[in-house]
C-alpha positions in Angstrom: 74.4 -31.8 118.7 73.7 -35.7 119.3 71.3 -34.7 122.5 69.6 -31.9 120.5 69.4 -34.9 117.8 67.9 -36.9 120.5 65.6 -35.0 121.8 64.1 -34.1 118.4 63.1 -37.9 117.8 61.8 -38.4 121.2 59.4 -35.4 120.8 58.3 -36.8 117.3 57.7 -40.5 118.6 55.7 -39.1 121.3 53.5 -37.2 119.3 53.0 -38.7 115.6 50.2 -36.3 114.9 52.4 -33.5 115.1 55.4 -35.1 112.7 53.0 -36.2 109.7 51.4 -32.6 109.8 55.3 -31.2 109.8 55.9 -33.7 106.6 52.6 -32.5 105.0 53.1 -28.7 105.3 56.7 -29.5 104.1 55.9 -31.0 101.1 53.1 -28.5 100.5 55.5 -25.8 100.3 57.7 -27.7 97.8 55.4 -27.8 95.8 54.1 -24.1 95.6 57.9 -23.3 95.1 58.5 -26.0 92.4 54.8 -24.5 90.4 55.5 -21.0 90.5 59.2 -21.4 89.0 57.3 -22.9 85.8 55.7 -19.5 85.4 58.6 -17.1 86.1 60.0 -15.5 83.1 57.5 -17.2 80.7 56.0 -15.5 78.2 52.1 -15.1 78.3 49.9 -17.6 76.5 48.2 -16.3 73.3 44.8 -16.6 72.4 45.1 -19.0 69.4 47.8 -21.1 72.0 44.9 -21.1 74.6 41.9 -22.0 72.7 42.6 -25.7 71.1 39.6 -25.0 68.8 41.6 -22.0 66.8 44.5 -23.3 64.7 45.5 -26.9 65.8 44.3 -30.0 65.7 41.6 -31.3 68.3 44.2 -34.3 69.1 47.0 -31.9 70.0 45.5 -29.2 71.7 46.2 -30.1 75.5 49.8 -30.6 74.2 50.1 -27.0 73.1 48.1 -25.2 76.5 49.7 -27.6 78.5 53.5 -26.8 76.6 53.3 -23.4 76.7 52.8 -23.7 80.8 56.5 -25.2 80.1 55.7 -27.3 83.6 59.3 -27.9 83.9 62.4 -27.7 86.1 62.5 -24.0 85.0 64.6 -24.1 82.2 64.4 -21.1 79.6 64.0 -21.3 76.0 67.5 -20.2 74.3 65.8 -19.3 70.8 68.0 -22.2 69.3 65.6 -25.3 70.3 63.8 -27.0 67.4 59.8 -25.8 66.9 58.9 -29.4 68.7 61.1 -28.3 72.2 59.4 -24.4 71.7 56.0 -26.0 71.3 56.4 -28.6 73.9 58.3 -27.4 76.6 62.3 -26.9 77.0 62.0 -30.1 79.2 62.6 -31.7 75.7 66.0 -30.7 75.5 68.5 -33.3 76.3 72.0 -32.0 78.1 73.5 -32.3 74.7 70.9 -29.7 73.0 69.7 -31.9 71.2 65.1 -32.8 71.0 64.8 -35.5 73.4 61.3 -36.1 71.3 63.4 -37.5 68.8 65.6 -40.5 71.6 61.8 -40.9 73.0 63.0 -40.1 76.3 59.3 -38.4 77.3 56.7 -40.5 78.6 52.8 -40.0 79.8 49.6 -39.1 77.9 51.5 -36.1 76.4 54.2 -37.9 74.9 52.4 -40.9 73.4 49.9 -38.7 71.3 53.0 -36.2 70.8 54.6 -39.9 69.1 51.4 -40.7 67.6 51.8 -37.7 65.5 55.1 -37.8 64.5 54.5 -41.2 63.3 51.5 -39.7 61.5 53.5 -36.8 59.7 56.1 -39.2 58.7 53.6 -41.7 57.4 51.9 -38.8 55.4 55.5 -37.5 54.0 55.8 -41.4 52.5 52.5 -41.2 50.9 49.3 -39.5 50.3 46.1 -41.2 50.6 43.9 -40.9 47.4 40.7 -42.4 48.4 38.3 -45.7 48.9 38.1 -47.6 45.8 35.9 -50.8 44.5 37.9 -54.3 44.3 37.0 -57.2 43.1 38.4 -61.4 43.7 38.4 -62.3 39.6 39.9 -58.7 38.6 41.6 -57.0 41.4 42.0 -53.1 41.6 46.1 -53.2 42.7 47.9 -56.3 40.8 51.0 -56.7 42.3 52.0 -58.6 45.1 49.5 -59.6 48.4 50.4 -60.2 51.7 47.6 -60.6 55.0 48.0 -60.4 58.7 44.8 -60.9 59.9 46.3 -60.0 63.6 49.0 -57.0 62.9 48.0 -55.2 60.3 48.8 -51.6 60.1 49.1 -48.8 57.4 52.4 -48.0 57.5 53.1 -52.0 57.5 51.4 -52.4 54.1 53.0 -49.5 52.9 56.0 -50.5 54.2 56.0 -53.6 52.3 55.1 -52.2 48.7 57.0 -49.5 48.9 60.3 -51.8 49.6 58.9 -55.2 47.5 61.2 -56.2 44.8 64.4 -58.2 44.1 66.2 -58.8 47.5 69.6 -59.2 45.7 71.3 -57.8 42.3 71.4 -61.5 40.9 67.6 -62.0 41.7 67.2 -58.8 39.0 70.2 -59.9 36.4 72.0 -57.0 37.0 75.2 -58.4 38.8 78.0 -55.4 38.5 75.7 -53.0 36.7 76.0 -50.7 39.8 73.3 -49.7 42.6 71.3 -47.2 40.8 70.2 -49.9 38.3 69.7 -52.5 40.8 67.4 -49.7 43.0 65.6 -48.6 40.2 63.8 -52.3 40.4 62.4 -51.7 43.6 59.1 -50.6 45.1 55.4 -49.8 43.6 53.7 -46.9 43.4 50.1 -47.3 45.4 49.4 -49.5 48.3 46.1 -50.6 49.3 44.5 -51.4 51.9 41.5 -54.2 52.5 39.2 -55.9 55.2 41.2 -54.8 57.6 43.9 -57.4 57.3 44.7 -57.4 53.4 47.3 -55.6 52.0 47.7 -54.8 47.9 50.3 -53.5 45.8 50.4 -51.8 42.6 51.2 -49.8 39.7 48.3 -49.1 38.0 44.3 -48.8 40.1 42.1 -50.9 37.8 38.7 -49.9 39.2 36.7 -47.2 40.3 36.5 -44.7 43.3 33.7 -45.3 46.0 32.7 -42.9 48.7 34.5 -42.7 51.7 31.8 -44.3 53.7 32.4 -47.4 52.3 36.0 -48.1 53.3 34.7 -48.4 56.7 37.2 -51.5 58.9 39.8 -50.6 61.6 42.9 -52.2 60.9 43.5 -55.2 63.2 46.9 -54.1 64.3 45.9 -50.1 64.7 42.9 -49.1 66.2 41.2 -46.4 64.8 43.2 -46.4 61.3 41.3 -47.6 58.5 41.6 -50.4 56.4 39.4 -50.1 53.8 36.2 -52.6 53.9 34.5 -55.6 52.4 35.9 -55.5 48.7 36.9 -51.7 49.0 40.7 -50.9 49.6 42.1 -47.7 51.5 44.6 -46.6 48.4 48.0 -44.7 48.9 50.3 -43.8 46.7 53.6 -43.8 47.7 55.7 -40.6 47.7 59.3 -42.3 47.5 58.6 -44.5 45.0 57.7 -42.0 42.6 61.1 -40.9 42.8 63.2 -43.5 42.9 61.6 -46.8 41.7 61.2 -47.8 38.1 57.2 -47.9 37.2 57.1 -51.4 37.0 58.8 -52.6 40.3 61.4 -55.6 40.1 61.5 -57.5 36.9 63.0 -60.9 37.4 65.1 -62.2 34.9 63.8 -65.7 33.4 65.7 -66.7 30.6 66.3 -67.2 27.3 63.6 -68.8 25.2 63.2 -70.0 21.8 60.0 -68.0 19.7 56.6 -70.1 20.6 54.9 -71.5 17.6 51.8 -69.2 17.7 52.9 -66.1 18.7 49.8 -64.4 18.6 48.2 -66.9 20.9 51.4 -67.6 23.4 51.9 -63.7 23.9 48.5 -61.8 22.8 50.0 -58.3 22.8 52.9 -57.1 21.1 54.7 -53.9 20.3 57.0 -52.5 18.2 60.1 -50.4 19.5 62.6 -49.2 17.5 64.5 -48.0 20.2 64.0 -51.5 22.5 65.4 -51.7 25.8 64.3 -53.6 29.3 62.7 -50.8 30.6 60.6 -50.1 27.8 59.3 -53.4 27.4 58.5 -54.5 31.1 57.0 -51.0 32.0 54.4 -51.5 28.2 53.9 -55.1 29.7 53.6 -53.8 33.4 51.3 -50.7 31.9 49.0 -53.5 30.0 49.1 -55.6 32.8 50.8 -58.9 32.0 53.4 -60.8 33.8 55.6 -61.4 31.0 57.3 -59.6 29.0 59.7 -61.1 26.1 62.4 -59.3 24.3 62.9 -59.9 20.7 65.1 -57.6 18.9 63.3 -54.4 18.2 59.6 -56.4 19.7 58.0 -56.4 22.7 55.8 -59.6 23.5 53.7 -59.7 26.5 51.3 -62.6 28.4 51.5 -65.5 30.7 52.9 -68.1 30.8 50.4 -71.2 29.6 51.0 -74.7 27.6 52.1 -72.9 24.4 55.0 -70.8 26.6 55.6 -72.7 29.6 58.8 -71.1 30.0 60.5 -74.9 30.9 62.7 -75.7 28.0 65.5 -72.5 28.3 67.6 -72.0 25.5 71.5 -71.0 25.9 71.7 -67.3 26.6 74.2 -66.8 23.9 71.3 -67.1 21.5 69.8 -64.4 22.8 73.1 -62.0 23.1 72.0 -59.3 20.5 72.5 -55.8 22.0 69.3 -53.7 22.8 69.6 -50.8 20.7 68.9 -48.2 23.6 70.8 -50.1 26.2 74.7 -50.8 25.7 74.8 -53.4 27.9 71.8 -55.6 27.6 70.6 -58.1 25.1 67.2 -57.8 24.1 67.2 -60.9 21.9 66.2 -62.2 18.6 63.5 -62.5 16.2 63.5 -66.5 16.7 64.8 -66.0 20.5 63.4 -64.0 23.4 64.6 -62.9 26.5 61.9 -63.2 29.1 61.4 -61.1 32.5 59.1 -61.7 35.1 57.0 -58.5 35.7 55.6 -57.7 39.2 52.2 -58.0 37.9 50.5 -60.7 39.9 49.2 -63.7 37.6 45.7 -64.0 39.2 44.9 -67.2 37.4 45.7 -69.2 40.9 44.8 -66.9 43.4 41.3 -67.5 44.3 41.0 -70.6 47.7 38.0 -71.5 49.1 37.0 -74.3 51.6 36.0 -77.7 50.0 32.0 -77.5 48.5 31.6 -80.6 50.2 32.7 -82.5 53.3 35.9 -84.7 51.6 35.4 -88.9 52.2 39.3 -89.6 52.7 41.5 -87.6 54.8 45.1 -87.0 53.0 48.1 -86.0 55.4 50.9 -83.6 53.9 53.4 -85.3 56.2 56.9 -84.3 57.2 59.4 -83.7 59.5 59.5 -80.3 60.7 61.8 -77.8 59.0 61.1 -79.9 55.7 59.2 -77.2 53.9 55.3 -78.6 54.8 53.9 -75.0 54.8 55.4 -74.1 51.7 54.3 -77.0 49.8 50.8 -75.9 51.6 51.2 -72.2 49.8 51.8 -74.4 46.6 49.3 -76.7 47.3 46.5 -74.1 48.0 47.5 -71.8 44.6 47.6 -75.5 42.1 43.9 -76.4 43.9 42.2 -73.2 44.8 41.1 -75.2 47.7 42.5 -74.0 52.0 44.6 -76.9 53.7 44.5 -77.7 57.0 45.9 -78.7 59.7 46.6 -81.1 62.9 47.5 -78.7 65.0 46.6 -74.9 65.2 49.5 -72.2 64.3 47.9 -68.4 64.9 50.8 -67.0 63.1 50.1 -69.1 60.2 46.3 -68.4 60.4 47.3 -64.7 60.3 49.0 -64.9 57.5 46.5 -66.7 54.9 46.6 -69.8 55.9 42.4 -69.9 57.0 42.0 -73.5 57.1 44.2 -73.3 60.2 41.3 -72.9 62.5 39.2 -76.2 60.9 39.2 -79.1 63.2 41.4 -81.5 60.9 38.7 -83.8 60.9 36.3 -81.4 59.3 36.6 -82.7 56.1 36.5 -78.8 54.6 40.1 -78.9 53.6 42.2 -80.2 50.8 44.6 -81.8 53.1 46.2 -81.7 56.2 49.6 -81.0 57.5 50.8 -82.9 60.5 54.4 -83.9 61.4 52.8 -86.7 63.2 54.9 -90.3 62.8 53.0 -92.8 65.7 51.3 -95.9 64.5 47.7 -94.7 65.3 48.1 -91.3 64.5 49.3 -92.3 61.2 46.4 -95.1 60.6 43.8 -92.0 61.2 44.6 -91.2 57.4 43.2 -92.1 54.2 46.4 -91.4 52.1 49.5 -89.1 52.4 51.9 -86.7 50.9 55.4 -87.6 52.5 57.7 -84.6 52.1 61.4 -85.2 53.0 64.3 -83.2 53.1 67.5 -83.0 53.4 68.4 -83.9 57.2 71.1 -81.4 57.5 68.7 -78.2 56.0 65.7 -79.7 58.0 67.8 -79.7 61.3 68.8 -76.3 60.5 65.7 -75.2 59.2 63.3 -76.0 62.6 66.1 -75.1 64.9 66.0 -71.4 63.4 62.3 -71.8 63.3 62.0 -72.4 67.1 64.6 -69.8 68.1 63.4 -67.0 65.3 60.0 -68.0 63.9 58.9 -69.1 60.6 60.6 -66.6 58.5 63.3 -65.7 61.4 66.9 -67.3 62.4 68.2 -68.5 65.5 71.2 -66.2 67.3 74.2 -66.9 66.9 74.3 -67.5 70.9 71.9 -70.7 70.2 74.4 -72.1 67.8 77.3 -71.8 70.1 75.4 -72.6 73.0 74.4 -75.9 74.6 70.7 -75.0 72.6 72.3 -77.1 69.4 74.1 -80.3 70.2 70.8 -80.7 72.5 68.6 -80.3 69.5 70.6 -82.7 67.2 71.0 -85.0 69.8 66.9 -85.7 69.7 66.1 -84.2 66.4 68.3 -86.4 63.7 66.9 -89.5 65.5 63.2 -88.0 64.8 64.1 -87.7 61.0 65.0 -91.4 60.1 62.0 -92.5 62.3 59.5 -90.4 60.7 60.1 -91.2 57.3 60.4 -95.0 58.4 56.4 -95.2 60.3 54.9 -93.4 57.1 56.5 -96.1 54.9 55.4 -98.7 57.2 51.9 -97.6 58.7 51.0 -95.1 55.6 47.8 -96.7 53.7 48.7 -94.5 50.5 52.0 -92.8 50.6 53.2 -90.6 47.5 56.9 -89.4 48.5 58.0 -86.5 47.7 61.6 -85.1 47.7 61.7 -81.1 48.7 64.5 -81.2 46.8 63.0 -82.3 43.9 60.0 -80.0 44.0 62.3 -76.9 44.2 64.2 -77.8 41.3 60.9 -79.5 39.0 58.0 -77.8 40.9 55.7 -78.3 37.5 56.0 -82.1 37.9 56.2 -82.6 41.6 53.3 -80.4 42.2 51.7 -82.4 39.2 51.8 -85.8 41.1 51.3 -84.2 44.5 47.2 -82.9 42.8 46.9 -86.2 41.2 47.2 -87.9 44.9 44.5 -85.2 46.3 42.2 -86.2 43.3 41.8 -82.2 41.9 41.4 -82.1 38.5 43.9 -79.2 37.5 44.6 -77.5 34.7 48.3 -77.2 33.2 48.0 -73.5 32.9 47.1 -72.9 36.7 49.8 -75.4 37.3 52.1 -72.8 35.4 50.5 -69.8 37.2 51.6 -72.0 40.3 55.2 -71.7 39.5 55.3 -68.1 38.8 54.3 -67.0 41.6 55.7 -69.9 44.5 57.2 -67.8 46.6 54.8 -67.5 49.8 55.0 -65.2 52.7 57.1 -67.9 55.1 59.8 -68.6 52.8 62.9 -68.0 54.2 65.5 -66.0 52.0 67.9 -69.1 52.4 69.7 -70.2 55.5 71.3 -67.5 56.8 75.4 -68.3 56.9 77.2 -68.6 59.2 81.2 -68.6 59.9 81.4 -72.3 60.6 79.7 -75.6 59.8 78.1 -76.6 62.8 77.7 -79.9 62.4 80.7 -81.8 64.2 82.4 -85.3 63.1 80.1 -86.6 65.2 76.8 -85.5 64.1 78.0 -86.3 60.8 78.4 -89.5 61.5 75.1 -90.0 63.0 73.2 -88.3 60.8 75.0 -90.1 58.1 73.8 -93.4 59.4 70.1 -92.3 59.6 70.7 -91.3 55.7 71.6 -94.4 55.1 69.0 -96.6 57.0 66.4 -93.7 55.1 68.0 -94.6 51.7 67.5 -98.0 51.6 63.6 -98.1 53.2 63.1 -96.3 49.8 64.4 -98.3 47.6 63.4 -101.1 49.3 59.9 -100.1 48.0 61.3 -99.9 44.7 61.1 -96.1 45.2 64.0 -93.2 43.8 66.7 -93.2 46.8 67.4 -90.2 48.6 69.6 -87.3 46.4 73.3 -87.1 46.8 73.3 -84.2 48.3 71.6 -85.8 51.4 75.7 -86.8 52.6 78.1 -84.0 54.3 79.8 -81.5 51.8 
């Protein structure tokens, strides 16, 4: 056997000619073999099958020919595989029976436009498009919530987002221990739209008119092909689930109790009688008229905004309000002389409108901070109070993506409002006119910009970063960073207002107050107040996520305690407020 072995690689290495021609007939006839047991036993192509012009889409008519050839490993159809495995070809089935369409265990041409169109069919089961429709800055057509990605932007991502928007926990709604069904009756909208490509609306209620189809004419930036409405037109959908599920006026965030304005006609211009009052009533008539407040009073229904007669700041013991609603057991729908106040979902468009600066500014201000301090929130703020973009030093895509369009100005252009920069060097410091100096506490800053460079702005770090070698590292040259940055803009800073984070969470109508005085906007109180209703922006984290152990050791604690302290009293040292108590360790 080994000389007949032997002499059958000699003859081969002699002649090469005659060995690839062997290989090439070989694999030849595998190949006839492994063809023709793809046809055995199938049944015979119809004529609607065969011609992709008769009964199927244009998109999936090589998919059906191509299917019913079943090019596979010969396997037959049992009668019990799903209509996808008949249409598609038994190669489909797993070992366990079961579609492998659904695991995604196909690839090729064939399988992405098969996936294309089962993400289509599910998209259309969530909602039904209902046409191209006018829209309009100063009066928008969808007046809920907004959200851009002028990068990633996709249908099912904007409808997505409506279709889910609304309190992210029971005590955001007021309805602690009331049960799920009330709490998920506060979620969703009805219609998302969809704008310029990169704009995404949410609604209850379309207040404008339908356009031709022509019109809504953009692909969306994150999904070639799919449209994404136009300049001022939006692509409309209304969602299916919502219309099941979700109360007609979205998630209605509890406010307070508040004691009856002075001119009721004026601080809430529309009012309603209901005998039979309860929440639901009220928000959906102030929803339905298109107001963002809506204030209980017995058996009345007041809705408006909030503005200087009803700034919503001075709230009233709840107990005042504790009268029973006369259709709801278990909720109080206030008094005559005290009203309980819910948020609405309705979007307060009094602040929504930015723009770049008219003219080039004279004085450049910074919005300084460490990072993780909260700068591009207090830009979201900023940008609502002033109607004005910010800018920046640097340049964040992500940020520009989502809103932020002053992003891509040089920060010397002079076209924004001001400009962020964490930034603490003498001459980089000296290069502005005046600045807002944000601080924070150094133990949620720390925390803050360590889950921001391990998860992204709205993301959080993995719990392997925390235990890892990632952490100490990062405190070890972060804390220092902290003291020092807040000590160069006391020192080199031509104009410094400070401002505490802290402060601005709990008193935004004040802080933001002194923070427009510094940029020199005149502003009025009732944008201010539109401001504050609707503060949260898109990269606002839904607090630090928690985790099973403090991770700040003795140590750090002690460091970063001393920092505190060397911080503290460079404040008061220019006979400014210290730092807040709860600066120390817990």
């Amino acid at each position: 056997m080994a000389k007949l072995w032997f002499k059958f690689q000699r003859y081969f290495r002699r002649k090469p000619v005659r060995f690839f021609t062997f290989l090439v007939l070989y694999l030849t006839a595998g190949s006839l073999v492994f063809l023709h047991s793809g046809f055995v036993g199938q049944p015979a192509v119809s004529q609607n099958q065969a011609n992709p012009a008769v009964g199927v889409p244009v998109e999936g008519a090589e998919l059906t020919f191509l299917g019913d050839l079943n090019l596979g490993r010969g396997f037959r159809d049992t009668g019990e595989v799903s209509s996808i495995a008949r249409r598609y070809g038994p190669w489909f089935k797993g070992k366990d029976g079961n579609e492998r369409a659904k695991l995604g265990d196909y690839g090729g041409a064939w399988s992405r436009a098969l996936k294309g169109r089962v993400v289509r069919e599910k998209e259309e089961e969530r909602a039904k498009y209902i046409g191209c429709y006018l829209d309009d800055t100063q009066s928008r057509a969808l007046r809920g919530v907004s959200f851009f990605d002028y990068k990633k932007m996709t249908v099912f991502r904007c409808q997505d987002n409506c279709a889910e928007r609304g309190c992210e926990c029971q005590s955001l709604c007021g309805h602690v221990g009331k049960g799920p069904e009330l709490w998920e009756k506060h979620k969703g909208y009805l219609y998302a739209g969809l704008e310029f490509g990169a704009e995404c609306y949410c609604g209850h209620k379309i207040q404008a008119a339908n356009v031709s189809e022509a019109e809504c004419d953009m692909d969306c930036k994150g999904e070639r092909g799919s449209v994404c409405g136009g300049a001022n037109r939006l692509s409309v959908y209304r969602l299916q689930l919502a219309q099941e599920s979700a109360r007609r006026y979205g998630s209605a965030v509890f406010r307070g109790c508040f004691r009856r304005p002075d001119n009721l006609s004026l601080a809430l211009p529309v009012t309603a009688a209901m005998p039979n009052m309860s929440v639901d009533k009220c928000v959906d008539f102030c929803t339905e008229k298109e107001y963002p407040l809506a204030a209980l009073a017995g058996t009345a229904c007041h809705c408006g905004f909030p503005t200087t007669r009803f700034p919503l700041h001075e709230r009233e013991d709840e107990q005042l309000c504790a009268q029973k609603c006369s259709a709801e057991e278990f909720e109080s729908c206030g008094t005559p002389s005290y009203f309980i106040v819910y948020q609405t979902q309705v979007q307060d468009n009094r602040c929504m409108d930015r723009r770049f600066l008219p003219a080039k500014s004279k004085q450049l201000i910074a919005l300084a901070s460490f990072p993780g301090a909260g700068n591009t929130w207090a830009r979201h703020l900023i940008e609502l109070a002033t109607g004005f973009y910010t800018g920046s030093y640097y340049f964040d895509g992500s940020l520009y993506n989502k809103g932020f369009k002053g992003e891509r100005d040089h920060w010397r252009s002079g076209r924004t409002i001001c400009i962020k920069t964490h930034e603490s060097g003498q001459k980089e410091i000296e290069a502005f006119d005046a600045a807002i100096l944000l601080i924070r506490n150094p133990y949620k800053a720390l925390m803050a910009e360590f889950n921001r460079k391990y998860g992204g702005h709205i993301g959080f770090a993995a719990h392997a970063h925390w235990k890892g070698k990632e952490w100490p590292e990062f405190v070890r040259n972060y804390a220092p960073w902290w003291a020092t940055h807040t000590l160069d803009w006391l020192k080199f800073g031509k104009k410094v207002l400070v401002v505490h984070f802290e402060d601005l969470k709990r008193d935004l109508f004040v802080q933001l107050g002194r923070m427009v005085g510094l940029l020199g906007v005149a502003v009025r109180e009732d944008r201010l107040l539109c401001v504050e209703s609707q503060k949260d922006g898109n990269f606002k984290r839904s607090g630090l996520r928690k985790l099973e152990y403090d991770p700040y050791t003795a140590d750090m604690q002690r460091t970063i305690s001393a920092y505190i302290k060397t911080v503290d009293a460079a404040l008061r040292g220019r006979n400014l407020t210290g730092v807040p108590d709860d600066y120390y360790p817990r």
